[in-house]
C-alpha positions, 0 to 999 in steps of 0.5 A, a space after each residue: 500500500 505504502 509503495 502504491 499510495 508514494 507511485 500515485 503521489 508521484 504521479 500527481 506531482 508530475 514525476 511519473 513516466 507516463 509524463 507531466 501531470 497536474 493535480 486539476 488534470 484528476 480531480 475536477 473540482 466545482 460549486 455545487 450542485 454536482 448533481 445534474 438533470 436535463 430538467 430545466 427551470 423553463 421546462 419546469 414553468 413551461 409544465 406549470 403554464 400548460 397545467 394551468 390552461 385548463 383553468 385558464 380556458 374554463 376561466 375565459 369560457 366561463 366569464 368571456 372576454 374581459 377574463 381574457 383580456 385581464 389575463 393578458 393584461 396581467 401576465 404582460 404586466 409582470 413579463 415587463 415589470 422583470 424585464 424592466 428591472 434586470 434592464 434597468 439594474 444591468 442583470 442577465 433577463 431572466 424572462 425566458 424561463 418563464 416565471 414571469 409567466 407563471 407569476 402573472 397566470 396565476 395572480 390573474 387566475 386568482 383575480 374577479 373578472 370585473 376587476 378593472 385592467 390596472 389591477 392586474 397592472 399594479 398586481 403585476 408590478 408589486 409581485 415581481 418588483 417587490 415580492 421577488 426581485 427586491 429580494 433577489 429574483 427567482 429562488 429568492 422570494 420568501 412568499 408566493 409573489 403571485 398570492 403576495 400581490 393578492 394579498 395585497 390587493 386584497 388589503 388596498 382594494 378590497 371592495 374590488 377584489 371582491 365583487 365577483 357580480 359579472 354579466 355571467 353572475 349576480 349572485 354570492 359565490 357559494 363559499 360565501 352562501 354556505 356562510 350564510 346558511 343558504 344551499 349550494 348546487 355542488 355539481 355546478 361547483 364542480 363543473 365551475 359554472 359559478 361566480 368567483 375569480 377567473 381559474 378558481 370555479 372549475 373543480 374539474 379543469 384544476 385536477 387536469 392541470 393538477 394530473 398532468 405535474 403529477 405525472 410529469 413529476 413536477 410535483 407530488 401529493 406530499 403537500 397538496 394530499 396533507 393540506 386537502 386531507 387536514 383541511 377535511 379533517 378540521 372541517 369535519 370537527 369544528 365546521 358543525 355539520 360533522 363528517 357530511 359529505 355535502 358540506 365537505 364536497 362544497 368546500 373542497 370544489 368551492 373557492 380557492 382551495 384546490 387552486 392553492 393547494 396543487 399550484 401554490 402551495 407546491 412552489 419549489 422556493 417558498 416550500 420547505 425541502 425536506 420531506 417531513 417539512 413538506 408533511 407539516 406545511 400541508 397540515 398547517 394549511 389545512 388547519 390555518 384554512 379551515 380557521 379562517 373559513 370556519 371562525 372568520 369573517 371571510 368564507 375564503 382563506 387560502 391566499 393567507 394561509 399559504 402566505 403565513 406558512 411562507 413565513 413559517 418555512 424556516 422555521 419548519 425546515 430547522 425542526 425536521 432538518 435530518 441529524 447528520 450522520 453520526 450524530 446524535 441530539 445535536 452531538 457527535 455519537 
């Protein structure tokens, strides 16, 4: 072993026969990752952009032509806005892969189509420029920036963001009926032909989308399986109607949930990365979910549980970060 181990460090060192060695010429050292896949952050975008054509379409086919045009409006919006930043601040554009994109659809999907086009504009700006590039741009942002320009939308617009009364509807969307005691058609929640924000009415047109990540492998059933089952579970204790299928039914096609569940709250940043994290954000969901719809005064509640869970995130990745090896409490075993 002794002669092998000084024959090999002659090598390195350039004395061997073979010739003139270096040490870079063996060992290839880099950054991480070392670990690499053809599975692209573009490809990843462009997946999530044709998941959420479905919704998207049922949006527009259910609500017409101003959906459409406040979608375009929107996702021009934060397309420019990052565009304009990295222009501006002479950073590598970053708009080819497609996260704009995706930020601009879903804060349009979470939208009332009688909203006027400048929410979507000032929605647009306030998610990519302050809940994502002020803080570093993709990979970064420490909330979902399209809920986070919901939120504040929500909070500065309020008597906008929700008048969801349209030519199609007039009526209360049926969270907000079920709050109120009155009955609910739940086959036209499923189906979606309902009041509400542009991609949240279709049950059915999310699942698509939500299948077709699945089977792609762009996400799993870790985080949306525990936030619908914790959901359904707290409902089933504190809502009052106990284990009813109606009600349950009602709450699960009605408002924002399924949209949350499988195309927000499954954002690679803003989830935790470890498996058992990914456990305990979905039940915190599910639970903050169902506090707000049960106890308060809103029937709806996903966009801030899934923004407080955010805020959570590093909190949840330090409690279930997995012990080195050969550790043990903390110590060295």
């Amino acid at each position: 072993m002794a002669l092998r181990m000084k024959g090999y460090r002659k090598r390195v060192c350039g004395t061997g026969i073979g010739g003139t060695y270096k040490v870079s010429d063996l060992m290839k050292v880099s950054s991480n990752p070392h670990v690499r896949s053809k599975v692209t952050t573009s490809s990843i975008m462009l997946a999530v952009i044709i998941a959420l054509l479905p919704a998207a379409g049922f949006g527009i086919y259910n609500f017409g032509i101003d959906a459409l045009i406040l979608i375009a409006i929107t996702v021009a919006s934060t397309v420019f806005t990052e565009f304009a930043y990295e222009k501006l601040m002479n950073k590598k554009v970053t708009i080819g892969d497609y996260s704009a994109v995706v930020t601009g659809l879903l804060l349009a999907l979470n939208l009332p189509s009688s909203a006027p086009w400048w929410i979507g504009v000032i929605g647009g700006v306030f998610a990519i420029l302050v809940a994502k590039m002020l803080f570093g741009g993709l990979g970064q942002n420490f909330m979902n920036p399209a809920l986070a320009a919901r939120c504040f939308l929500l909070i500065s617009f309020t008597s906008i963001m929700t008048n969801f009364e349209c030519d199609t509807y007039t009526g209360a969307t049926p969270l907000a009926a079920m709050k109120n005691g009155e009955a609910v058609d739940i086959l036209s929640m499923v189906i979606g032909k309902t009041s509400g924000t542009i991609g949240e009415t279709s049950m059915i047109a999310i699942i698509l989308g939500a299948c077709f990540l699945i089977l792609l492998g762009v996400i799993d059933l870790r985080v949306p399986g525990c936030y619908i089952a914790s959901f359904v579970l707290f409902a089933c204790l504190f809502g009052g109607h106990g284990f009813d299928p109606v009600y349950i039914s009602a709450q699960l096609a009605g408002g924002g949930l399924m949209l949350g569940a499988f195309f927000m709250a499954t954002d690679y940043v803003t989830r935790p990365i470890t498996k058992n994290g990914q456990y305990v954000y979905g039940i915190l969901l599910g639970c903050l979910t169902g506090i707000f719809r049960i106890f308060g005064p809103s029937s709806e509640g996903v966009s801030y549980a899934i923004i407080i869970g955010n805020l959570l995130v590093p909190l949840i990745e330090k409690m279930t970060l997995p012990k080195a090896f050969g550790m043990k409490g903390g110590r060295k075993a």
